[in-house]
Backbone as JSON Lines, residues from 0, in Angstrom:
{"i":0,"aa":"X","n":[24.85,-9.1,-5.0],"ca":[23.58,-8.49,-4.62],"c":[22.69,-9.57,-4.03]}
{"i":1,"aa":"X","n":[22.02,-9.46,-2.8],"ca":[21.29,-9.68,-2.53],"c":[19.6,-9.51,-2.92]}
{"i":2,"aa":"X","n":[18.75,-10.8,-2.87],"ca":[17.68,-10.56,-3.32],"c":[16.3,-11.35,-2.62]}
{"i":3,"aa":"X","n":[15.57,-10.98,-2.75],"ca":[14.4,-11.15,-1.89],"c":[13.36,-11.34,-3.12]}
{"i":4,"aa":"X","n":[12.74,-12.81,-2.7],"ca":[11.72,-13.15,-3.92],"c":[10.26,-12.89,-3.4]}
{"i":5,"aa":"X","n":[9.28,-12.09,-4.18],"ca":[8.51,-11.99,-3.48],"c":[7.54,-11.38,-4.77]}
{"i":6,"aa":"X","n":[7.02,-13.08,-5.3],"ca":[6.08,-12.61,-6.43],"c":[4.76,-12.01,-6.53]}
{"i":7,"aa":"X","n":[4.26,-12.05,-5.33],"ca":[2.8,-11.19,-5.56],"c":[3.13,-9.41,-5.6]}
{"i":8,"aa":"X","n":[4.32,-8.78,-5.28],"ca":[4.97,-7.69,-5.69],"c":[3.95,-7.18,-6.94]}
{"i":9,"aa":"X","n":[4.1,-7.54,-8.06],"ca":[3.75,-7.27,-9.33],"c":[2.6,-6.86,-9.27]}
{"i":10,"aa":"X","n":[1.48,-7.12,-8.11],"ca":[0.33,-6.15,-8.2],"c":[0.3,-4.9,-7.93]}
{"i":11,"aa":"X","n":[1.28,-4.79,-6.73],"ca":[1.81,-3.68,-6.47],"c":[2.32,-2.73,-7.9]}
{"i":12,"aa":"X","n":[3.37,-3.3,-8.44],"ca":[4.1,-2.93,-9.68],"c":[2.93,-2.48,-10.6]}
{"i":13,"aa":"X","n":[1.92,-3.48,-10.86],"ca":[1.69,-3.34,-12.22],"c":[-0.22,-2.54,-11.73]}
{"i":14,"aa":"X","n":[-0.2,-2.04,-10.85],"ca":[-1.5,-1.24,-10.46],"c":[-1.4,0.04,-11.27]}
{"i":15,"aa":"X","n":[-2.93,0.48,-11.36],"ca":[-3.03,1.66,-11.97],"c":[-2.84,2.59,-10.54]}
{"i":16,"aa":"X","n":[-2.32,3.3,-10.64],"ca":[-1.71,4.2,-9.21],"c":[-2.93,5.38,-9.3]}
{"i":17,"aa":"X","n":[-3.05,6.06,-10.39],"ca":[-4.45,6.71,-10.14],"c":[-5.65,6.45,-9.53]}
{"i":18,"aa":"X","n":[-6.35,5.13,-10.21],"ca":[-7.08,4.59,-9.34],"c":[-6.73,3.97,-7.62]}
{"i":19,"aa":"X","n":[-6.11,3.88,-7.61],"ca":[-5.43,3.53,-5.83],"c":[-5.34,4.56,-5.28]}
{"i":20,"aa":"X","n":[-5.25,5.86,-5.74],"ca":[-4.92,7.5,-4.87],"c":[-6.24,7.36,-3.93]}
{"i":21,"aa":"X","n":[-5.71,8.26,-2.78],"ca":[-6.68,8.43,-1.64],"c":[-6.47,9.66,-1.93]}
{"i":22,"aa":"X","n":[-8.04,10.68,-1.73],"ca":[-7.76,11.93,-1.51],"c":[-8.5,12.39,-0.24]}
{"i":23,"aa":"X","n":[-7.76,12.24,0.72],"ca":[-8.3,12.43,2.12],"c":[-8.28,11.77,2.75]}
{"i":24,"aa":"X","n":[-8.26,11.57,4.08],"ca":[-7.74,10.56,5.22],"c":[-8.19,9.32,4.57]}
{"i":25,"aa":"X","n":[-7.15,8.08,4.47],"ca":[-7.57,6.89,4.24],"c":[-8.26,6.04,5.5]}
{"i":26,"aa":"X","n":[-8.29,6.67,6.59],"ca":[-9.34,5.79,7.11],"c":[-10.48,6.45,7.14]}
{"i":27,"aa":"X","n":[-10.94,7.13,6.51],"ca":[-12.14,7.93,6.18],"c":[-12.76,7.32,4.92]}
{"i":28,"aa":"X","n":[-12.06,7.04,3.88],"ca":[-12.19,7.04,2.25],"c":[-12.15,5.54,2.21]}
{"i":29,"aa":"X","n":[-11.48,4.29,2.94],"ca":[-11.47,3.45,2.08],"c":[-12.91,2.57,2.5]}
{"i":30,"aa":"X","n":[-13.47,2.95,3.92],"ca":[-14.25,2.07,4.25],"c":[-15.51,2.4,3.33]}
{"i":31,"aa":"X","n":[-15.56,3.18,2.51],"ca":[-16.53,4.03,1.62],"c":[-16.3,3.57,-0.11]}
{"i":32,"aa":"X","n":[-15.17,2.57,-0.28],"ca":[-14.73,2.69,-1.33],"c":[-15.48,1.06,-2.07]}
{"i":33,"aa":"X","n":[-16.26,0.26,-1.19],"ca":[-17.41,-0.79,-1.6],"c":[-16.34,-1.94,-1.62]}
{"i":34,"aa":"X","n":[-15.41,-2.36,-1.84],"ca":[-15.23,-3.78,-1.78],"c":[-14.24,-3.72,-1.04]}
{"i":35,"aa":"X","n":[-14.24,-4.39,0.16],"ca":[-13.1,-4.37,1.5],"c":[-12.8,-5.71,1.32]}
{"i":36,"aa":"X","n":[-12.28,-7.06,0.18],"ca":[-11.22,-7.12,-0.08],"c":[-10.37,-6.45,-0.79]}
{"i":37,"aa":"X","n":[-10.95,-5.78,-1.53],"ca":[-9.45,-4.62,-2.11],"c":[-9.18,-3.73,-1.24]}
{"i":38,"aa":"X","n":[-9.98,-3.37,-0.64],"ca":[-9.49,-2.35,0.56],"c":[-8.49,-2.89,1.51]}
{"i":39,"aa":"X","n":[-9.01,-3.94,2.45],"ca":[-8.05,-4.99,2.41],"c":[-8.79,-4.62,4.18]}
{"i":40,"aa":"X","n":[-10.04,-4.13,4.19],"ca":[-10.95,-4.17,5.03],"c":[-11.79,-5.68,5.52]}
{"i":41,"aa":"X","n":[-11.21,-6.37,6.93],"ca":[-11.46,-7.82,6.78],"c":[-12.62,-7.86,8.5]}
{"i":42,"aa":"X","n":[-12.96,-6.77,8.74],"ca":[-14.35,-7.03,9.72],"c":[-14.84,-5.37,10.17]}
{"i":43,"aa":"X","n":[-16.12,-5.64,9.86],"ca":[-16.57,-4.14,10.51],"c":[-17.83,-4.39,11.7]}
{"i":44,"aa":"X","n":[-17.52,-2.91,12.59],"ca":[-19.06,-2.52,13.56],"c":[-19.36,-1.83,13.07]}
{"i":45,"aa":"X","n":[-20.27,-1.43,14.27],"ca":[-20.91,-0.11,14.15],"c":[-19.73,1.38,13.63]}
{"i":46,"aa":"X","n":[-19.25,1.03,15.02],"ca":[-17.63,2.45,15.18],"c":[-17.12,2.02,14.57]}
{"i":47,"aa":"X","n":[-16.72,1.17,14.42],"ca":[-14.7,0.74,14.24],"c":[-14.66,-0.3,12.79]}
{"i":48,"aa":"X","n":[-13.72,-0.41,12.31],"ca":[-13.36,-1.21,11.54],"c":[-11.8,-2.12,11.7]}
{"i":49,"aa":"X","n":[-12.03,-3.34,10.78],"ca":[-9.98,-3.3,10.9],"c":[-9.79,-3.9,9.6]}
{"i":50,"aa":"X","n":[-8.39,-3.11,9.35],"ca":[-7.95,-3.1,8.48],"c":[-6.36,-3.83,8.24]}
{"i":51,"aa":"X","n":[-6.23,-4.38,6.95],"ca":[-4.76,-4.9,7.07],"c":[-3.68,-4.12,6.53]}
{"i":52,"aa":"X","n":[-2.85,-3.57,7.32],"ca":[-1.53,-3.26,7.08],"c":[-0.84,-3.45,5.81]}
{"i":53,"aa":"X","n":[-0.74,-2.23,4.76],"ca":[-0.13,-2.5,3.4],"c":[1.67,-2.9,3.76]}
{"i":54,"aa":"X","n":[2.06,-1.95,4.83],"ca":[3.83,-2.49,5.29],"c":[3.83,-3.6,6.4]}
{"i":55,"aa":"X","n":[3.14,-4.36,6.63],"ca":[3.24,-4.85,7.3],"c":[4.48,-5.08,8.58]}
{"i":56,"aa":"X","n":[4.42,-5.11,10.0],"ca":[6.28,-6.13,10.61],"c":[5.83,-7.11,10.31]}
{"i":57,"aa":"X","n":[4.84,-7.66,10.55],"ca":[4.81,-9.31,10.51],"c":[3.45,-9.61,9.89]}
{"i":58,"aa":"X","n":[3.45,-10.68,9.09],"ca":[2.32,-11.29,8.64],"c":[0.69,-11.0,9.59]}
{"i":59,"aa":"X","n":[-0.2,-10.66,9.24],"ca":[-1.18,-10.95,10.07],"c":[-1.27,-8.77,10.59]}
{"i":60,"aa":"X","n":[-0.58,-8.24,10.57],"ca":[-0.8,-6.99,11.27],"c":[-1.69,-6.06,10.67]}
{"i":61,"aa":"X","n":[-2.82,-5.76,11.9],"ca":[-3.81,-4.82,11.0],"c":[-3.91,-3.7,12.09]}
{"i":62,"aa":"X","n":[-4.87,-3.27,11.88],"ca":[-5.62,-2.07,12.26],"c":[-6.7,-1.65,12.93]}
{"i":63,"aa":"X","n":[-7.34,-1.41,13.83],"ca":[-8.59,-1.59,14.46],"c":[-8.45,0.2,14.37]}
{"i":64,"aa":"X","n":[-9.47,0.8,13.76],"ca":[-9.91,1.65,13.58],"c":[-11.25,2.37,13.49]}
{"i":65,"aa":"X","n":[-11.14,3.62,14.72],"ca":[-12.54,4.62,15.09],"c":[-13.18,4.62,13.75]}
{"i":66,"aa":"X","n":[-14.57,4.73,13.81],"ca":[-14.8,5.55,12.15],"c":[-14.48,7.11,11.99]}
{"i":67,"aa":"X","n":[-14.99,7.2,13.09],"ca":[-14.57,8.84,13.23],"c":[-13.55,9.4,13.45]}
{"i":68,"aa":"X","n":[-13.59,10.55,12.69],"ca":[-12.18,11.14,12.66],"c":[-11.82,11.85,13.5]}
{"i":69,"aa":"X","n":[-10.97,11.23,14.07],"ca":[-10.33,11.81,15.38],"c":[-8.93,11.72,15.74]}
{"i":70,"aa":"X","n":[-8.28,12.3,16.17],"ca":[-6.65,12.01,16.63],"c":[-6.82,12.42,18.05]}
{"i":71,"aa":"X","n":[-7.51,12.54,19.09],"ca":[-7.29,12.6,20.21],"c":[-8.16,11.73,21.21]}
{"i":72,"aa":"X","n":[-7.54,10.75,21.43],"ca":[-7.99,9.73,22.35],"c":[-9.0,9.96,23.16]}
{"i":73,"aa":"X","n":[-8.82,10.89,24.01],"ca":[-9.79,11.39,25.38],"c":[-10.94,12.1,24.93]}
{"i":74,"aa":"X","n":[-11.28,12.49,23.36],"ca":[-12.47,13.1,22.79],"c":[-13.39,11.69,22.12]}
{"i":75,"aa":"X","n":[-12.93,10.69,22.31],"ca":[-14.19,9.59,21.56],"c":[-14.57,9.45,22.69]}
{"i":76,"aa":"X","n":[-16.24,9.42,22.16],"ca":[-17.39,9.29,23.17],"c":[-17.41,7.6,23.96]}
{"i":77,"aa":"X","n":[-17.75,7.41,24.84],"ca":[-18.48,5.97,25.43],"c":[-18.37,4.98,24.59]}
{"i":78,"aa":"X","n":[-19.37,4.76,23.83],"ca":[-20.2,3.91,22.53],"c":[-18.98,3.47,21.69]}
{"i":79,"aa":"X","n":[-18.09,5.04,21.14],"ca":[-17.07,4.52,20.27],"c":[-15.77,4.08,20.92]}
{"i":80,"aa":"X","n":[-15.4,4.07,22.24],"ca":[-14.77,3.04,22.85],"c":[-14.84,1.96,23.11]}
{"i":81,"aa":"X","n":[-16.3,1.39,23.83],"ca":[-16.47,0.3,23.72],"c":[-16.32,-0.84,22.77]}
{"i":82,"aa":"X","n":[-16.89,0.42,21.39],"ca":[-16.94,-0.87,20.53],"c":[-15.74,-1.61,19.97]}
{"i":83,"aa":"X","n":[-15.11,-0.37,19.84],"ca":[-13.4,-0.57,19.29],"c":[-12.81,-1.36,20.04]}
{"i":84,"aa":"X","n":[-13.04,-1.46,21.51],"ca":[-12.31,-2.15,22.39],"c":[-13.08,-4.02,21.95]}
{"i":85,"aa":"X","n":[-13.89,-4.04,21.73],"ca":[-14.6,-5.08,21.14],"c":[-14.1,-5.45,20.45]}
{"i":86,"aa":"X","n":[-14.13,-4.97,18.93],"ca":[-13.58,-5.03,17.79],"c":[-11.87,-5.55,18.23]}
{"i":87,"aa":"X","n":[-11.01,-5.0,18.75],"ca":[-10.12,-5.49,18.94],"c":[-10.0,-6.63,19.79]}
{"i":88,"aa":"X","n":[-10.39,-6.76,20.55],"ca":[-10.48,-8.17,21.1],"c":[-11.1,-9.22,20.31]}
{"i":89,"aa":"X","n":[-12.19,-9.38,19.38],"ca":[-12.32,-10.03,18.53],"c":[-11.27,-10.26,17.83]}
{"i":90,"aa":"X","n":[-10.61,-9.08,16.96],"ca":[-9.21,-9.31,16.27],"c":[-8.0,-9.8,16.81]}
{"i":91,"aa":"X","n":[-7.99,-9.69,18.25],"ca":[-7.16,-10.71,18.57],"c":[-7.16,-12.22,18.67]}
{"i":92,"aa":"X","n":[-8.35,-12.29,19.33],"ca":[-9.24,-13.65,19.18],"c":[-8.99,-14.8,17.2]}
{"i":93,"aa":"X","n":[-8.78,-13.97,16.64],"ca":[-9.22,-14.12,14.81],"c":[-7.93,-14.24,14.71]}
{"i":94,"aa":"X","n":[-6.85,-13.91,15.53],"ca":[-5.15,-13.78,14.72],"c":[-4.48,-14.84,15.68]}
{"i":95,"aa":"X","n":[-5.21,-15.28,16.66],"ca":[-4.77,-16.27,17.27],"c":[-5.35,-17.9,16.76]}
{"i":96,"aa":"X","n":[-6.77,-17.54,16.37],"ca":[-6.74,-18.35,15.51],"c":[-6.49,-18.77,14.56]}
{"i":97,"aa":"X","n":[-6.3,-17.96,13.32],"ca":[-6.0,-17.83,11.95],"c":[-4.44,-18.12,11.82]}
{"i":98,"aa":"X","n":[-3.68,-17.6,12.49],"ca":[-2.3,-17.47,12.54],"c":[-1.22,-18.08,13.75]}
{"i":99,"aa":"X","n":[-1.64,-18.37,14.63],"ca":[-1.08,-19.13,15.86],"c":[0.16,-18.34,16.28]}
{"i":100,"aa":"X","n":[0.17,-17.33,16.63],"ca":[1.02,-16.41,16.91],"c":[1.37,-16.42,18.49]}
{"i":101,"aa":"X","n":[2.85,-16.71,18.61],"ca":[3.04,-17.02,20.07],"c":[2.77,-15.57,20.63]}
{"i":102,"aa":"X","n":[2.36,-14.77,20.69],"ca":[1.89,-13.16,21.54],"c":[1.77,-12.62,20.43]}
{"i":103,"aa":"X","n":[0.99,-11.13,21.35],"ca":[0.48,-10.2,19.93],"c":[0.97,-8.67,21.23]}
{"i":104,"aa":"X","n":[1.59,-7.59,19.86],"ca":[1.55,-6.62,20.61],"c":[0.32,-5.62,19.7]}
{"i":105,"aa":"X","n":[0.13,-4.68,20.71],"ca":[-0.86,-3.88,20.55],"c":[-0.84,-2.35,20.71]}
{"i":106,"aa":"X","n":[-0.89,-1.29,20.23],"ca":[-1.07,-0.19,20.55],"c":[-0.96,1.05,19.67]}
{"i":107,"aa":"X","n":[-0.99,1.93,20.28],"ca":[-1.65,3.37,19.11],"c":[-0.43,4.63,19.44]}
{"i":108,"aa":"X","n":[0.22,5.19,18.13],"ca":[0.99,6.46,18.03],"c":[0.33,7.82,18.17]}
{"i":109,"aa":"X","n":[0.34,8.0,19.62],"ca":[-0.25,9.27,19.51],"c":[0.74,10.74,19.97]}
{"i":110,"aa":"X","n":[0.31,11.14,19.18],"ca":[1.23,12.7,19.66],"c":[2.21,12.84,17.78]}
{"i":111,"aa":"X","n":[1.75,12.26,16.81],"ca":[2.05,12.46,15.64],"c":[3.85,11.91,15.15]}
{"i":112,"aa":"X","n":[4.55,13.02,14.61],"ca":[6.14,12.48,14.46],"c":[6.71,11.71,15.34]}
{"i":113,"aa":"X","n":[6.52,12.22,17.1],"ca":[6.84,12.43,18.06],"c":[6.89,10.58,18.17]}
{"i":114,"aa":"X","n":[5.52,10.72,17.82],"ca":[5.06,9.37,18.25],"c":[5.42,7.79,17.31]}
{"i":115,"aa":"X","n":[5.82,8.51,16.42],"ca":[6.45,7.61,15.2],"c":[5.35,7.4,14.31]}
{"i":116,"aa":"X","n":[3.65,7.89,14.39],"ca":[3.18,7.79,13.36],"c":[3.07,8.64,11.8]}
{"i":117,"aa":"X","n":[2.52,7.71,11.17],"ca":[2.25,8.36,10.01],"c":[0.48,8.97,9.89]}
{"i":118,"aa":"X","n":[-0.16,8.5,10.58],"ca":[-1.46,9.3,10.44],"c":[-1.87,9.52,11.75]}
{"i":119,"aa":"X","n":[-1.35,10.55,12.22],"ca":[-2.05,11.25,13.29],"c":[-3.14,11.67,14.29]}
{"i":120,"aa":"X","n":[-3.88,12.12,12.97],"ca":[-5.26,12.75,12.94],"c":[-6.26,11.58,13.22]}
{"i":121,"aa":"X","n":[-6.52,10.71,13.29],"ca":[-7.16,9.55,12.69],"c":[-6.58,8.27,13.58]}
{"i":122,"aa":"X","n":[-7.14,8.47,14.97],"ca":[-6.68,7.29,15.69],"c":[-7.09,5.62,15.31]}
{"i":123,"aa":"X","n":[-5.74,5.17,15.65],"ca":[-5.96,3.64,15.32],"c":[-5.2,2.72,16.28]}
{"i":124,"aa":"X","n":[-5.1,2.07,16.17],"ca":[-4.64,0.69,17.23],"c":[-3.93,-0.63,16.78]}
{"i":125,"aa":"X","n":[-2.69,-0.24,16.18],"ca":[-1.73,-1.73,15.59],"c":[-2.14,-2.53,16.83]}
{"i":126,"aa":"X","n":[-2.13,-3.9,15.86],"ca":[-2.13,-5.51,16.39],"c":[-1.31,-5.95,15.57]}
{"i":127,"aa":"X","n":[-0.08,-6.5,16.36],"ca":[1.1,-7.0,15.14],"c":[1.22,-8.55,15.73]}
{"i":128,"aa":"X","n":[0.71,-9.63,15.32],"ca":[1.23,-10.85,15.82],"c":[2.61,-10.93,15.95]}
{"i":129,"aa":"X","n":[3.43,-11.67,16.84],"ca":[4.36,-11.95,17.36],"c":[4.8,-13.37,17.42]}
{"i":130,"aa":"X","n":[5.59,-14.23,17.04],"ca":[6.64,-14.99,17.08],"c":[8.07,-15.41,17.64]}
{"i":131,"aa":"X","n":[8.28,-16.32,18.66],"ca":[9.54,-16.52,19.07],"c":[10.77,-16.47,17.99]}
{"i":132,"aa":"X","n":[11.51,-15.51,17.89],"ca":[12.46,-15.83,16.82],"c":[12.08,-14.91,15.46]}
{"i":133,"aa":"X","n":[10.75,-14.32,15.58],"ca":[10.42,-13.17,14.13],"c":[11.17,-12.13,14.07]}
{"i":134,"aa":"X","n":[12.18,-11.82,15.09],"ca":[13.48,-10.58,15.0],"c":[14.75,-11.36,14.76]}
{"i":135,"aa":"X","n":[14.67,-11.0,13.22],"ca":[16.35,-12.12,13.05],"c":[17.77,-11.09,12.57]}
{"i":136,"aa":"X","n":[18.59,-11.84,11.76],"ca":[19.57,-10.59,11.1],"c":[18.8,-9.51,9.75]}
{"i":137,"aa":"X","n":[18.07,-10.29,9.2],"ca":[17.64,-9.45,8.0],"c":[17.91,-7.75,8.34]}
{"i":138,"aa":"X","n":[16.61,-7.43,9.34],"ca":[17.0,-5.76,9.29],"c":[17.91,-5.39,9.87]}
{"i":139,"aa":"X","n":[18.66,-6.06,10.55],"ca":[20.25,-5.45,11.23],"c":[20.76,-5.28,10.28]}
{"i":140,"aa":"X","n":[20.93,-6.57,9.59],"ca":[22.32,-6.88,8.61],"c":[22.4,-6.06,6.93]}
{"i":141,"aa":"X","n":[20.83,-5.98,6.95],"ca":[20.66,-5.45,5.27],"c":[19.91,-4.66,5.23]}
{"i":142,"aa":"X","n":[19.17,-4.12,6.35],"ca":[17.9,-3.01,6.32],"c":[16.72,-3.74,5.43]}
{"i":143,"aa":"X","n":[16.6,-5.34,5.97],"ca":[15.63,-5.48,5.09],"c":[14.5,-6.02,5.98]}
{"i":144,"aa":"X","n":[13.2,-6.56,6.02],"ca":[12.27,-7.13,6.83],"c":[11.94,-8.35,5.57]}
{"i":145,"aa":"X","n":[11.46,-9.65,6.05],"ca":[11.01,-10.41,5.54],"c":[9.49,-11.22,5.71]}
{"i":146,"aa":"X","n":[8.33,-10.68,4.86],"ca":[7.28,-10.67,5.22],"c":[6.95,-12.12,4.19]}
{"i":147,"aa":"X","n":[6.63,-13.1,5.31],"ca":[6.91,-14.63,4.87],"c":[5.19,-15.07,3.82]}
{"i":148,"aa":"X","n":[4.05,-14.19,4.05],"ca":[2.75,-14.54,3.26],"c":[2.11,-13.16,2.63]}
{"i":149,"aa":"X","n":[1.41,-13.64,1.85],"ca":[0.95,-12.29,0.68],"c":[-0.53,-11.87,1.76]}
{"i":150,"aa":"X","n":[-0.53,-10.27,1.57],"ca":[-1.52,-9.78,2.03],"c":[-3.27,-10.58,1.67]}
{"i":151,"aa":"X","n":[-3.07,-10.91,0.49],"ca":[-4.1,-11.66,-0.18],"c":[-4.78,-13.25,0.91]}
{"i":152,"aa":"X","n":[-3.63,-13.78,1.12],"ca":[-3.75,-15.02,2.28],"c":[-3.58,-14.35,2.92]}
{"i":153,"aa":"X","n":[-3.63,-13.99,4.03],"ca":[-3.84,-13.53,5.01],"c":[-4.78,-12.84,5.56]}
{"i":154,"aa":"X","n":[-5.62,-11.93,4.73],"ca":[-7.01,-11.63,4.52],"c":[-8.5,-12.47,4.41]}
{"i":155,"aa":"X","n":[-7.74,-13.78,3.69],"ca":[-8.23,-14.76,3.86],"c":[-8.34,-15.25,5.02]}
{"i":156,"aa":"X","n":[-7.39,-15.77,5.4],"ca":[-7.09,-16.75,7.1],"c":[-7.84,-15.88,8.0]}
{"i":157,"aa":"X","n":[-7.4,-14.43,8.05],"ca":[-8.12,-13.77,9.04],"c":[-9.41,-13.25,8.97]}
{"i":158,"aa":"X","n":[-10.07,-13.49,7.99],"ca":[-11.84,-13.25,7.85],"c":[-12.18,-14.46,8.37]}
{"i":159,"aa":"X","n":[-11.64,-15.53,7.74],"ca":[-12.09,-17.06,8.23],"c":[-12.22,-17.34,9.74]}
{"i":160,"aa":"X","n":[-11.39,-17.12,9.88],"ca":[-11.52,-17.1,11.74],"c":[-12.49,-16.42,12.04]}
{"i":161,"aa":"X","n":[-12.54,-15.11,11.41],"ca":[-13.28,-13.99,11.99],"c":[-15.21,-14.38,12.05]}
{"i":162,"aa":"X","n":[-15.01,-14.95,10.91],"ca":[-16.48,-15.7,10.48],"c":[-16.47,-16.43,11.46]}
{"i":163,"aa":"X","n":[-15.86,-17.3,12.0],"ca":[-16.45,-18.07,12.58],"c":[-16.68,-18.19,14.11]}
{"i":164,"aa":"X","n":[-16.45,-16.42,14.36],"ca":[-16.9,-16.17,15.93],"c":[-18.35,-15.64,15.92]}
{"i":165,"aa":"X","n":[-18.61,-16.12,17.13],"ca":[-19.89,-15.83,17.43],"c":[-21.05,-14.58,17.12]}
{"i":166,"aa":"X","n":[-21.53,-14.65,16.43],"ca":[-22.35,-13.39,16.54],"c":[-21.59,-12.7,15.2]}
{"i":167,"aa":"X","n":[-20.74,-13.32,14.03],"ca":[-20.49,-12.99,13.01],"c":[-21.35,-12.71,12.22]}
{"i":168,"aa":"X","n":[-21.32,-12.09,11.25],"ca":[-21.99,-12.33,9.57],"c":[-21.34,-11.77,8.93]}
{"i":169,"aa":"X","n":[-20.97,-13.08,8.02],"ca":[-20.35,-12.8,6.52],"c":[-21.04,-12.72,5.44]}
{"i":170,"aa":"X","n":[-21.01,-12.16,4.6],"ca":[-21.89,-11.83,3.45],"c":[-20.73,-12.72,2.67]}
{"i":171,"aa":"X","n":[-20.76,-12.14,1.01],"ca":[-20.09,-12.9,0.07],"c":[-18.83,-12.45,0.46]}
{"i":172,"aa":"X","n":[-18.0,-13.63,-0.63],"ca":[-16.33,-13.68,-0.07],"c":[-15.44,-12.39,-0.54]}
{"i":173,"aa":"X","n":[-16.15,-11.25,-0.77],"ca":[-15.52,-10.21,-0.87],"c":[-15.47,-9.21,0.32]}
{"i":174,"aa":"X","n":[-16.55,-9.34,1.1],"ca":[-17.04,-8.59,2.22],"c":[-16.09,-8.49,3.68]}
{"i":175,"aa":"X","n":[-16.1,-7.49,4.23],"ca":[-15.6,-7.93,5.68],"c":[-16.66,-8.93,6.63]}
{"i":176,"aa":"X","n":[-16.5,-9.45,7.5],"ca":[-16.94,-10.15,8.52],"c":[-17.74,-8.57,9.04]}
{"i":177,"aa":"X","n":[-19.01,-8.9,9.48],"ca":[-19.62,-7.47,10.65],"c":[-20.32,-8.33,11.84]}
{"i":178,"aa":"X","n":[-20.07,-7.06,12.67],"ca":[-20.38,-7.54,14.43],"c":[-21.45,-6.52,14.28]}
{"i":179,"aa":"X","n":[-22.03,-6.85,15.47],"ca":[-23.01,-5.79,16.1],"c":[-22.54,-5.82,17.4]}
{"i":180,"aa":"X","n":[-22.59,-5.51,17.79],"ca":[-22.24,-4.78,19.49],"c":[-23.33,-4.64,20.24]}
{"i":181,"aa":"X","n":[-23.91,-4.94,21.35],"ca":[-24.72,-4.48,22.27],"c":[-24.15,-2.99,23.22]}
């Protein structure tokens, strides 16, 4: 047997699962839920937020997400494009620093199963840093992925960066990083 060590697991394991239930769109509920490091919420605007990826492909992959609930692209207004488009360019800006990622891919499942997502309703925008060489045998050979840093660092690294772009503010070290947008 093959095995994969991967000790921060056990929070996972040893969580109260009740308290962790979402009842209703989680990008609705968690930005509401007060501490976005447990949320795992690491910069907010006005619109948009981003969020880090509980399955991560690769270290560093989050979420740039509308506030509003929406699943159809061509119905967000002006204001909440712009900003998102902001917001993500900052987050790319923050994962290039934080993480030194030789490319980053980017983009949103729309059209639901079809599309390979899991939340539909509720448009969002993967940013997955990228690496020469981050596609190896693991998932060919064993159906497995190997996610090399704990969500915990990485939340870290990527607020840190995030703080330290322009026109940031960080509150205490539990907080996301927030922009304002013109």
């Amino acid at each position: 047997m093959d095995q994969v060590f991967a000790p921060w697991r056990i929070e996972w394991v040893d969580r109260d699962a009740d308290e962790d239930a979402i009842d209703g769109c989680p990008f609705c509920v968690l930005p509401e839920r007060g501490n976005d490091r447990d949320s795992r919420i690491v910069a907010r605007s006005e619109r948009a937020f981003v969020l880090l990826n509980n399955y991560p492909y690769n270290p560093g992959h989050v979420m740039v997400i509308p506030r509003v609930h929406e699943g159809e692209f061509p119905a967000l207004d002006d204001a909440t494009l712009l900003d998102h488009a902001r917001l993500k360019q900052r987050t790319m800006r923050a994962l290039e620093d934080a993480l030194g990622p030789d490319g980053l891919n980017a983009g949103m499942n729309l059209g639901g199963d079809a599309a390979g997502g899991s939340i539909d309703d509720h448009l969002h925008t993967h940013v997955v840093p990228r690496w020469g060489g981050d596609t190896n045998f693991m998932p060919v050979i064993s159906d497995t992925k190997v996610i090399v840093e704990a969500l915990e660092d990485t939340w870290e690294r990527l607020r840190d960066a995030l703080a330290e772009q322009e026109g940031a503010r960080a509150g205490d070290d539990d907080e996301a990083v927030r922009f304002a947008f013109e």
